[in-house]
N, C-alpha and C positions, 0 to 999 in steps of 0.2 A: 673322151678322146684318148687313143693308143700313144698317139704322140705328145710328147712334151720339150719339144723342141725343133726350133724351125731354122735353118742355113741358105744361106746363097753364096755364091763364090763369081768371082770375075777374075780376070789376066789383068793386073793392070801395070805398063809401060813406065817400071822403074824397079828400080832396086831394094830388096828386101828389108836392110837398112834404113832405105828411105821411108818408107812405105813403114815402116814401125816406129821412124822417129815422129812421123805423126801422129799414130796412133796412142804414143806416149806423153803426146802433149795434149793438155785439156784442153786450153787455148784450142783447138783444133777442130774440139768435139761439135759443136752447135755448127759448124759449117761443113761437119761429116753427117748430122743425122739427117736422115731419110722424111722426119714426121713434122719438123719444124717444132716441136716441143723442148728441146734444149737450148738456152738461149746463152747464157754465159758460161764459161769457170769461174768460180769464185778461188778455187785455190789454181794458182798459176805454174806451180814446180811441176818440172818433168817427172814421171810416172817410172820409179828408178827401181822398186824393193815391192816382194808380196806384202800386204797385210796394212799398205799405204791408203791413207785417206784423202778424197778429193771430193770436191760439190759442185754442184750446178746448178745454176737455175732455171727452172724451167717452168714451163705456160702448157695447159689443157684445160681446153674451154669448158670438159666436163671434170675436172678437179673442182671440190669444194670451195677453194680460194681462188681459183685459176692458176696463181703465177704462187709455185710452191719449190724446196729446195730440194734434193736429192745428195745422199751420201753413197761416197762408193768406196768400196775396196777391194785394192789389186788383190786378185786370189790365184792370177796364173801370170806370170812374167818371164819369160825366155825368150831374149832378144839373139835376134831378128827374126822369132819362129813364129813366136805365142804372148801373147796378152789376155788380160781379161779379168771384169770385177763384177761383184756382187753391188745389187742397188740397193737403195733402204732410205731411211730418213732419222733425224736425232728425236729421238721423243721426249715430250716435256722433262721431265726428270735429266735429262741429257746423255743419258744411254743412248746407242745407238740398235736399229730394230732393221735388220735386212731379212728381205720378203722372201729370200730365197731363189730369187732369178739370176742370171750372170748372163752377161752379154761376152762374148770372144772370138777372137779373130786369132786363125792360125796364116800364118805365110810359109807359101813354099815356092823357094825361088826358082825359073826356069831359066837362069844364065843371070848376063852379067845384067842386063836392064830391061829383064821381066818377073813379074811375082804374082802366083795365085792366092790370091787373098780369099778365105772362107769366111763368113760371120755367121755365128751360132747364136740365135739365143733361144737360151732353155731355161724353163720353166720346173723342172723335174723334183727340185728340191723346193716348189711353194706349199704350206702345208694348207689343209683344206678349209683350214676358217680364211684362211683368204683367199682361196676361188671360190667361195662364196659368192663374194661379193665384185671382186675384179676378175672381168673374163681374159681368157691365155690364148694366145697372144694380144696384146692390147690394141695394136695393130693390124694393118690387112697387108696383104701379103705383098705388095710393092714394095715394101720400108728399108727391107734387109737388101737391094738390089739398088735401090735410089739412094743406099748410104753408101755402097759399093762406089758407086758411080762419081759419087762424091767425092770421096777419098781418090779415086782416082783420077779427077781432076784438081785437086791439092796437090797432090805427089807430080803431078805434071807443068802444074803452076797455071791451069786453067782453071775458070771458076763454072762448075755446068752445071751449075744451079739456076745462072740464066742465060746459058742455051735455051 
């Protein structure tokens, strides 16, 4: 596959500001994603400096455990533009091992109380013992448009997850 990186973008009805101070909160994430796979924050601080660590936890019915954590770190932070972290997990030893995907969101405001929000996630730096075994995007192509939507219902104070 030529690509290694998949985006969607939505308008959504708030302010850039706003719209990143969610983004910066983990608290936030599990009722942003798209796949119903992230379930908690385990770490609750806002998301303030690159190179920050944060966890989650998370459930896939084809993960070896099912309900397994994830490590992230901020790798792009420019408020109220740009966010974005790398995933990974701690491995036994307590090293931390990121697979080389980064999810991020750029904002670019359209006035005082609109923001086109992009979400990227790319693939580009996974090295190839593990696409081996895990296929890219892990998702199908709704995820990145149904976490859009999401967040733009946070940032509105609606919740269209049940819509």
């Amino acid at each position: 596959m030529a690509e290694n990186n998949v985006s969607a973008t939505l308008t959504v009805a708030a302010p850039a500001e706003r719209v990143f101070a969610v983004l910066a909160d983990p608290t936030a994430h599990s009722a942003i994603d798209g796949t119903g796979w992230v379930q908690e924050s385990v770490d609750r601080a806002p998301l303030t400096e690159v190179g920050q660590i944060f966890r989650m936890d998370m459930y896939h019915p084809n993960h070896p455990n099912g309900e397994y954590q994830t490590v992230n770190k901020v790798q792009v932070l420019g408020p109220p533009r740009t966010i974005g972290w790398l995933t990974g997990y701690r491995k036994d030893d307590g090293d931390l091992d990121f697979g080389g995907w980064i999810w991020r969101y750029d904002l670019a405001p359209l006035g005082p109380s609109e923001t086109e929000v992009t979400l990227t996630y790319d693939w580009s730096a996974v090295p190839q013992h593990i696409r081996e075994y895990l296929q890219f995007p892990p998702f199908g192509p709704k995820h990145l448009i149904n976490s859009l939507h999401h967040l733009a219902g946070l940032v509105s104070g609606r919740d269209v997850r049940t819509e």
